[in-house]
N, CA, C and O atoms as a Maestro MAE file, in Angstrom:
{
 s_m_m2io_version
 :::
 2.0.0
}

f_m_ct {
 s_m_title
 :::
 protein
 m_atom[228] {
  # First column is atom index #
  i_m_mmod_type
  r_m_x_coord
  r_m_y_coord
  r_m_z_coord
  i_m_residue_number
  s_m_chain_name
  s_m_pdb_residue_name
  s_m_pdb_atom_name
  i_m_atomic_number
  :::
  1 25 54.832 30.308 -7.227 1 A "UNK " " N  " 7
  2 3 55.876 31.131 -6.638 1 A "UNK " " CA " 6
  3 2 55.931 30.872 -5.129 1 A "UNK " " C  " 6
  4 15 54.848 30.785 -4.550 1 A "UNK " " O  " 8
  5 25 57.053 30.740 -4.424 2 A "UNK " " N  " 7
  6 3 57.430 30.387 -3.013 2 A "UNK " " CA " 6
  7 2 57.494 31.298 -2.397 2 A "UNK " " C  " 6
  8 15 57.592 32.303 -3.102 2 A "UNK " " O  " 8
  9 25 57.489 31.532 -1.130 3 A "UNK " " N  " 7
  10 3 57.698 32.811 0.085 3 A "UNK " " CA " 6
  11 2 59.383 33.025 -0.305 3 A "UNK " " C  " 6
  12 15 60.241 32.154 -0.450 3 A "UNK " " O  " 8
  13 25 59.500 34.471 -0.412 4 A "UNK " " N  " 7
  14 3 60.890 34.666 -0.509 4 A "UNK " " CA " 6
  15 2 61.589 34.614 0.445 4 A "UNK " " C  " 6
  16 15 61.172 35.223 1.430 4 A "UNK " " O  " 8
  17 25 62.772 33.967 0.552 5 A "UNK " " N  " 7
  18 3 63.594 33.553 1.807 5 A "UNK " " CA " 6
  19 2 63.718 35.082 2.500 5 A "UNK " " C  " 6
  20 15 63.238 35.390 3.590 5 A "UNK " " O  " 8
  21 25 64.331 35.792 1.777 6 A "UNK " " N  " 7
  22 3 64.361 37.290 2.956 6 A "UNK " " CA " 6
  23 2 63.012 37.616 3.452 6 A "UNK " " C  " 6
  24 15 62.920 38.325 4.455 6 A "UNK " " O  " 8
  25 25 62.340 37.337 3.076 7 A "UNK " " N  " 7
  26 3 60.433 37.755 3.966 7 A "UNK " " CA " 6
  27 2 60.565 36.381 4.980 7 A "UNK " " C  " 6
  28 15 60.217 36.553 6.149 7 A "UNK " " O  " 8
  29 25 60.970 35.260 4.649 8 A "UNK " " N  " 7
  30 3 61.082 34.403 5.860 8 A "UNK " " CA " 6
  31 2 62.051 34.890 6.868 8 A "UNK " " C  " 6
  32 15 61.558 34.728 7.983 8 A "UNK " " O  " 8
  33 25 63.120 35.371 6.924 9 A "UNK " " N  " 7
  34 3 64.689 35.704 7.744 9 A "UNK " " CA " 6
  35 2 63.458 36.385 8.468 9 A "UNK " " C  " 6
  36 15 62.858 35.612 9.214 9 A "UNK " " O  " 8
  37 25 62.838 37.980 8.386 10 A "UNK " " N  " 7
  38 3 62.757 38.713 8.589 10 A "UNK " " CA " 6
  39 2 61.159 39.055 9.536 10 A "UNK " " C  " 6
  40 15 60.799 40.042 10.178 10 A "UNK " " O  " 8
  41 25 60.491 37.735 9.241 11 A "UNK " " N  " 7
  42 3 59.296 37.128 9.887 11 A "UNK " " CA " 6
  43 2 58.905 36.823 11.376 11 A "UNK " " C  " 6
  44 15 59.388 35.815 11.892 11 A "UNK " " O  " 8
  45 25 58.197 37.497 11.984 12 A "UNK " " N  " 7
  46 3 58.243 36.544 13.601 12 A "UNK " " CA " 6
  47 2 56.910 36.450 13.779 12 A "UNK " " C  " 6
  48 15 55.953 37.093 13.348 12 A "UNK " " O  " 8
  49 25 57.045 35.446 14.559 13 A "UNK " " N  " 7
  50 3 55.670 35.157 15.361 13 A "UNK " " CA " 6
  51 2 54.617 36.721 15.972 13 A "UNK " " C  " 6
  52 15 54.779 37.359 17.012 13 A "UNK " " O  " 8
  53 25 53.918 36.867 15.226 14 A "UNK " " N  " 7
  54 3 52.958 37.891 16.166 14 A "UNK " " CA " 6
  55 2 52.394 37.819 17.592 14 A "UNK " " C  " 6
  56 15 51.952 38.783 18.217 14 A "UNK " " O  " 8
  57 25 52.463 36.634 17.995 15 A "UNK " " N  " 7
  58 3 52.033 36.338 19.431 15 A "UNK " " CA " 6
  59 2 53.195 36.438 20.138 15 A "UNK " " C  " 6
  60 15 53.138 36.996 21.234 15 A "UNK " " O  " 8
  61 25 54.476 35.918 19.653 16 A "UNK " " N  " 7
  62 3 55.616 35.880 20.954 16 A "UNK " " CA " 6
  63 2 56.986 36.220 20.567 16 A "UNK " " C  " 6
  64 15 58.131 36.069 20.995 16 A "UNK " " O  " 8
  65 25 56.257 36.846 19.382 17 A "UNK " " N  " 7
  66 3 57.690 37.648 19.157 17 A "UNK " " CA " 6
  67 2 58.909 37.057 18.469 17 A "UNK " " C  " 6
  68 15 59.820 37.716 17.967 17 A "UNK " " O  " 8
  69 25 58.794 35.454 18.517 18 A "UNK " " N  " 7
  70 3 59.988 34.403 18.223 18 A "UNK " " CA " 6
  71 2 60.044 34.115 16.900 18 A "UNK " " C  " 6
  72 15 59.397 34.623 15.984 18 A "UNK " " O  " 8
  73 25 61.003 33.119 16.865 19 A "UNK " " N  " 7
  74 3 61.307 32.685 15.451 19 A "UNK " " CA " 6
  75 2 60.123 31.867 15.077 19 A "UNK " " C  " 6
  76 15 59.546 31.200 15.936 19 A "UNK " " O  " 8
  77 25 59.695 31.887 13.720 20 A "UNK " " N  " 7
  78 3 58.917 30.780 12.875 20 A "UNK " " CA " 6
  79 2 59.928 29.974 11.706 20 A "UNK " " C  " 6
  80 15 61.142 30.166 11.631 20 A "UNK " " O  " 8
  81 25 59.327 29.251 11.024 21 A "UNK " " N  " 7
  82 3 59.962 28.182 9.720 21 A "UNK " " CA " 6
  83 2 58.803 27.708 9.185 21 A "UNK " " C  " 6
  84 15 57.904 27.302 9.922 21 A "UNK " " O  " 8
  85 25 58.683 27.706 7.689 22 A "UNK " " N  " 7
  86 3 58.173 26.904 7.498 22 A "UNK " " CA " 6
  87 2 58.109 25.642 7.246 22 A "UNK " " C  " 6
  88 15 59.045 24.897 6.953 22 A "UNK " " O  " 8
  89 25 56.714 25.327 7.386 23 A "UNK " " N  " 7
  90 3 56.362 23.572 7.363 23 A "UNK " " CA " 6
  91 2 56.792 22.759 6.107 23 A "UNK " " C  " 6
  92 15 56.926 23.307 5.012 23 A "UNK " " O  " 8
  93 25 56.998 21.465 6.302 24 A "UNK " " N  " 7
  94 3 57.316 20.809 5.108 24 A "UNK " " CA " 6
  95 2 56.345 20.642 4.169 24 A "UNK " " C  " 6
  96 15 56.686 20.250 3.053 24 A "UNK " " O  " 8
  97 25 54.851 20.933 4.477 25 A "UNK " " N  " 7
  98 3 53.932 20.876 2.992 25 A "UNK " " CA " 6
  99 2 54.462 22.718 2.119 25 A "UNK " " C  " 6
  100 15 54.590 22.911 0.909 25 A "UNK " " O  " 8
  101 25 54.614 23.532 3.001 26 A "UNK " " N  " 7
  102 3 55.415 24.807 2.558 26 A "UNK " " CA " 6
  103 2 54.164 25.494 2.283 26 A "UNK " " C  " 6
  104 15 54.045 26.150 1.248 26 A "UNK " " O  " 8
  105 25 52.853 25.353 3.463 27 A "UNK " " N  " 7
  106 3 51.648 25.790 2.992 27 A "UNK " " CA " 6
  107 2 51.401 26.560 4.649 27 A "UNK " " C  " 6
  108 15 50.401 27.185 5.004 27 A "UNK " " O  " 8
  109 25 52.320 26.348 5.253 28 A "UNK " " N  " 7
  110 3 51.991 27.586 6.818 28 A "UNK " " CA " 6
  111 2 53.556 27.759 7.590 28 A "UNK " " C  " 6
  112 15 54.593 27.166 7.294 28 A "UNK " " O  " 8
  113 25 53.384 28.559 8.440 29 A "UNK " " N  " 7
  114 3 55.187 29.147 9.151 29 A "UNK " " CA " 6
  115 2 54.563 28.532 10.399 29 A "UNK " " C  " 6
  116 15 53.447 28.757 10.869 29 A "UNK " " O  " 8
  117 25 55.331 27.867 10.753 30 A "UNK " " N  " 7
  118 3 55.121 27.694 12.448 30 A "UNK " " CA " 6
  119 2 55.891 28.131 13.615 30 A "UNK " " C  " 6
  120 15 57.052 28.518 13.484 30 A "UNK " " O  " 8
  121 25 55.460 28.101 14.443 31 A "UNK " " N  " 7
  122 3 55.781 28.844 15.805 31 A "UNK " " CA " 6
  123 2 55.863 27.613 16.537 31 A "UNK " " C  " 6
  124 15 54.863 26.929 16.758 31 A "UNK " " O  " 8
  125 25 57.301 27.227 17.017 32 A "UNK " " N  " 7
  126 3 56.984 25.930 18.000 32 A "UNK " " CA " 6
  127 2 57.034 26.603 19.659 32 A "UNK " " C  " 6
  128 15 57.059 25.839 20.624 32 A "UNK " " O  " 8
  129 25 57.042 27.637 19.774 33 A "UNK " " N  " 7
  130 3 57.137 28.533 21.051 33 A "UNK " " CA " 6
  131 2 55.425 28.288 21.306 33 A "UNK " " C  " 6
  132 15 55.022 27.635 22.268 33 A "UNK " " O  " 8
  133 25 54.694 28.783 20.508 34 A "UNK " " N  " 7
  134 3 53.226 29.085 20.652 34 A "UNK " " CA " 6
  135 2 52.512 27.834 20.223 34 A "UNK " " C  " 6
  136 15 51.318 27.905 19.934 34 A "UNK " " O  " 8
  137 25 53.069 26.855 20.171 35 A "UNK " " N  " 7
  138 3 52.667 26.032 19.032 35 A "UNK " " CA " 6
  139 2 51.171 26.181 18.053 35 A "UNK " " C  " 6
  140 15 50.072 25.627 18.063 35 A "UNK " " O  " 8
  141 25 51.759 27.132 17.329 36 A "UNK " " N  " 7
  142 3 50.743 27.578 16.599 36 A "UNK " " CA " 6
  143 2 50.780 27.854 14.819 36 A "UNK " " C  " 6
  144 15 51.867 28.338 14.503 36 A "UNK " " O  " 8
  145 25 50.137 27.715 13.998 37 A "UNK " " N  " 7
  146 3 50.923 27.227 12.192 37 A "UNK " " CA " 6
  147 2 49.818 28.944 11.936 37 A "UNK " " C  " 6
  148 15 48.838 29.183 12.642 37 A "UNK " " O  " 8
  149 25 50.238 29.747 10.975 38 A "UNK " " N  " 7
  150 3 49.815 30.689 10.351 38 A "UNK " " CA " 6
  151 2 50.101 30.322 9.095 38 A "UNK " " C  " 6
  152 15 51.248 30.379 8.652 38 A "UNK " " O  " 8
  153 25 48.831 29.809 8.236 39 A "UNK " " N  " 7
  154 3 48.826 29.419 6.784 39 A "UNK " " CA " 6
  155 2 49.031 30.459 5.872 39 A "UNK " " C  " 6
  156 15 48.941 31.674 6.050 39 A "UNK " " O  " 8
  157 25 49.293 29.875 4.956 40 A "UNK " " N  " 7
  158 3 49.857 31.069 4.280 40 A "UNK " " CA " 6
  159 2 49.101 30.482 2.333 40 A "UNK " " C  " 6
  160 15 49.358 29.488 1.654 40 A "UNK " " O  " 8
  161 25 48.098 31.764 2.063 41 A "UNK " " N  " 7
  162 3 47.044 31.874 1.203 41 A "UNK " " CA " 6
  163 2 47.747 32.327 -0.159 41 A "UNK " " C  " 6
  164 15 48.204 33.464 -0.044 41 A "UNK " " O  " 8
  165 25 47.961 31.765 -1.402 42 A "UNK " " N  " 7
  166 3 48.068 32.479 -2.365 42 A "UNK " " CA " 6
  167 2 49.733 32.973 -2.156 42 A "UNK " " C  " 6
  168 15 49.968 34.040 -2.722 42 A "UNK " " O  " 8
  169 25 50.638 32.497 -1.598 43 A "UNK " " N  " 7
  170 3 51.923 32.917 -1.266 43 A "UNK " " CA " 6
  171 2 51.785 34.179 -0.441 43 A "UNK " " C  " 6
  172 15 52.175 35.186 -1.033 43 A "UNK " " O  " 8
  173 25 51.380 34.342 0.631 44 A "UNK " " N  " 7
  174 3 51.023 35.364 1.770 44 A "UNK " " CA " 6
  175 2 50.673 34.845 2.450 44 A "UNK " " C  " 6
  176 15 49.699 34.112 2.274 44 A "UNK " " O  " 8
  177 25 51.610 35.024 4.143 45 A "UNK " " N  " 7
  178 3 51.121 34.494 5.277 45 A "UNK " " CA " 6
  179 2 50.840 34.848 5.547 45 A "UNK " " C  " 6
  180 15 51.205 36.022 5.491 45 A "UNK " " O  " 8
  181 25 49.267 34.360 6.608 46 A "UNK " " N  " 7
  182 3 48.581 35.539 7.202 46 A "UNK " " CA " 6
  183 2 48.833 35.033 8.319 46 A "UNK " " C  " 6
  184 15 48.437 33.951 8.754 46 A "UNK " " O  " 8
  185 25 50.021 36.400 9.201 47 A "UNK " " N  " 7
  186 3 50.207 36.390 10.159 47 A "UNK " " CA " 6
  187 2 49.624 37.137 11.581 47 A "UNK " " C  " 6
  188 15 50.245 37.650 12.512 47 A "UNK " " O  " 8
  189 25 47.658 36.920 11.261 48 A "UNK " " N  " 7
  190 3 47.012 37.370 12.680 48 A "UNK " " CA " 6
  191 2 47.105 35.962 13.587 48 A "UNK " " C  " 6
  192 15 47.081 34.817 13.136 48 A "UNK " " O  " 8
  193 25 47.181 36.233 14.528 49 A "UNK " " N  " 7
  194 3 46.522 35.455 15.972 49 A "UNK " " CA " 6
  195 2 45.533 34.911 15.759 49 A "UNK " " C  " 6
  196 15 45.461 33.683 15.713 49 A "UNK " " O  " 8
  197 25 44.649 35.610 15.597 50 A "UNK " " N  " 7
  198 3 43.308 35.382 15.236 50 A "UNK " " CA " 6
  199 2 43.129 34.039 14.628 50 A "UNK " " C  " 6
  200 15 42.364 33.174 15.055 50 A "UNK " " O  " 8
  201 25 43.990 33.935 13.478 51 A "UNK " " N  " 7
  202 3 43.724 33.238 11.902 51 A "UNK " " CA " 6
  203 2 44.518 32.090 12.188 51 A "UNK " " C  " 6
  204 15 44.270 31.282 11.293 51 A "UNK " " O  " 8
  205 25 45.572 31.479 13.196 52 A "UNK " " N  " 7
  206 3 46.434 31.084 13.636 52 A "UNK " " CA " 6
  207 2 45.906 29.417 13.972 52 A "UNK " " C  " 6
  208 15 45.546 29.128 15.113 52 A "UNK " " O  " 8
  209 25 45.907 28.719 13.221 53 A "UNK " " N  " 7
  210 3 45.322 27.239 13.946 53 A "UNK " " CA " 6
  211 2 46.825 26.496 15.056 53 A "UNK " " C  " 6
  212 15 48.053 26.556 15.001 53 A "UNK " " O  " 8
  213 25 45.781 25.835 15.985 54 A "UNK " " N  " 7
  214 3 47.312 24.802 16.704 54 A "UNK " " CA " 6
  215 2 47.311 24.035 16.069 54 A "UNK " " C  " 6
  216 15 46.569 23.472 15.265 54 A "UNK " " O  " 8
  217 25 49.165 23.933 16.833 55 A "UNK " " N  " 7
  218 3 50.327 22.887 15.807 55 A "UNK " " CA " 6
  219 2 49.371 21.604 16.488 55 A "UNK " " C  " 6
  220 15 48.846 21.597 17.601 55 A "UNK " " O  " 8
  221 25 49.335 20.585 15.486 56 A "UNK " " N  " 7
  222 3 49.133 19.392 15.838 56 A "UNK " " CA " 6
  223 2 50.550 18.579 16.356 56 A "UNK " " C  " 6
  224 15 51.578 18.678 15.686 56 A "UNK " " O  " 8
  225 25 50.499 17.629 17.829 57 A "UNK " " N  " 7
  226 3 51.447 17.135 17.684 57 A "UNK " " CA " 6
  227 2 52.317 15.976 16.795 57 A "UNK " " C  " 6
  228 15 53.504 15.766 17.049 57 A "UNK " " O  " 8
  :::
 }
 m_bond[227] {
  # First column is bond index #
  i_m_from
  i_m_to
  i_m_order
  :::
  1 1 2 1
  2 2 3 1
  3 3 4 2
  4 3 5 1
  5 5 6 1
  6 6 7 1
  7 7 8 2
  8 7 9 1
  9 9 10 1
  10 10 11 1
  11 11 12 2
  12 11 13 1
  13 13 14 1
  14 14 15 1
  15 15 16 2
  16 15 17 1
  17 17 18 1
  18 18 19 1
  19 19 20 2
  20 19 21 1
  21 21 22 1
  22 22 23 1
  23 23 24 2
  24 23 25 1
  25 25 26 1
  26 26 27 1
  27 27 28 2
  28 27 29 1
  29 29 30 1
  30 30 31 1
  31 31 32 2
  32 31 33 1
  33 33 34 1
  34 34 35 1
  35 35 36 2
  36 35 37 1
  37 37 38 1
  38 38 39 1
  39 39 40 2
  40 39 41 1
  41 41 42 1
  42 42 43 1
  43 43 44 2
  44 43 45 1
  45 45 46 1
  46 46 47 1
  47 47 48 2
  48 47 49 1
  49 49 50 1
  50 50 51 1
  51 51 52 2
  52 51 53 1
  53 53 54 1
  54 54 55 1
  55 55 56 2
  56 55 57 1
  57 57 58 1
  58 58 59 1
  59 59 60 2
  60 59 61 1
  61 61 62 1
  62 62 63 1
  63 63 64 2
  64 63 65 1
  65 65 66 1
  66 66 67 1
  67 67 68 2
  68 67 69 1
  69 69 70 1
  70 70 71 1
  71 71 72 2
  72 71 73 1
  73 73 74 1
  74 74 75 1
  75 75 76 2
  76 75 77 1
  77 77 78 1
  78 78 79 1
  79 79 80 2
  80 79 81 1
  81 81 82 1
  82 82 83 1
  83 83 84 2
  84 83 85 1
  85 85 86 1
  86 86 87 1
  87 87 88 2
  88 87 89 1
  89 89 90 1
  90 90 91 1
  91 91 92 2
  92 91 93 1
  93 93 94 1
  94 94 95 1
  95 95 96 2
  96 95 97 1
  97 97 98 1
  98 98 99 1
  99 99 100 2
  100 99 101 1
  101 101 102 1
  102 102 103 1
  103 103 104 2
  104 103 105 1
  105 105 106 1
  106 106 107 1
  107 107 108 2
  108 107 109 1
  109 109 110 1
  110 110 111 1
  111 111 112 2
  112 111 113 1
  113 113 114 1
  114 114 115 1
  115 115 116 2
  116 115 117 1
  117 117 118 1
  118 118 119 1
  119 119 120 2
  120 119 121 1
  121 121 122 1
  122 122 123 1
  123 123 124 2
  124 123 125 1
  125 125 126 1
  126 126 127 1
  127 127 128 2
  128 127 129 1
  129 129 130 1
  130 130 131 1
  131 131 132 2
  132 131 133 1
  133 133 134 1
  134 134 135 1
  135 135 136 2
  136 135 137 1
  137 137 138 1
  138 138 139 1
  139 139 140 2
  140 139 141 1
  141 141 142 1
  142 142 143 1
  143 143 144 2
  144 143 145 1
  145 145 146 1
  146 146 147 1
  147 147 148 2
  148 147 149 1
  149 149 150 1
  150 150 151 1
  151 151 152 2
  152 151 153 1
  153 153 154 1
  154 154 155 1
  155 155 156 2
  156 155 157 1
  157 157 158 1
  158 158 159 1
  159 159 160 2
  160 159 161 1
  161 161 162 1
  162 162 163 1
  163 163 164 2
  164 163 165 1
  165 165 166 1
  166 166 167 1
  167 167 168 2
  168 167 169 1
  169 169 170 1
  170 170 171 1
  171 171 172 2
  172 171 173 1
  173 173 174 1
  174 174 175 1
  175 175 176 2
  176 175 177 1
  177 177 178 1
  178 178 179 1
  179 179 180 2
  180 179 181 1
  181 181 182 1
  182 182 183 1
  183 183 184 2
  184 183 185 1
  185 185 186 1
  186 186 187 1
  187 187 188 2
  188 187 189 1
  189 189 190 1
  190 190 191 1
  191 191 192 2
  192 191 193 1
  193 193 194 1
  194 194 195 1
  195 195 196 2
  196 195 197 1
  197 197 198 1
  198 198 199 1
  199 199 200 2
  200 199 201 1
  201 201 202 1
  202 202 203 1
  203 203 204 2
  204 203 205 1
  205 205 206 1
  206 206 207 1
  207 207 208 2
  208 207 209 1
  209 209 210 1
  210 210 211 1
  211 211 212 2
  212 211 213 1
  213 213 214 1
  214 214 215 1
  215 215 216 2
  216 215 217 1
  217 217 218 1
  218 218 219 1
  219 219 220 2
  220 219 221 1
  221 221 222 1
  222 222 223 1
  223 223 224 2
  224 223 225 1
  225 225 226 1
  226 226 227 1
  227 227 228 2
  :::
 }
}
């Protein structure tokens, strides 16, 4: 099962407030503001800071 598009619309970055998208493996949302990917476990992103790896360029 995929992230439902209205939980994506409705999603922001916890650090800056901005828009995210997800990635083309469709396995984290990224933040190109923060450049930062929040993976997303079992179809749930976990959107702490904390948990947050950087975007590789």
């Amino acid at each position: 099962m995929a992230i439902n598009q209205e939980l994506l619309d409705i999603l922001a970055c916890p650090q800056c407030k901005g828009e995210i998208h997800i990635n083309d493996a469709k396995d984290g949302l990224i933040c190109e503001a923060c450049r930062l990917v929040y993976e997303i476990r079992d179809d749930i992103p976990i959107m702490l800071i904390e948990e947050a790896k950087p975007l590789n360029p």
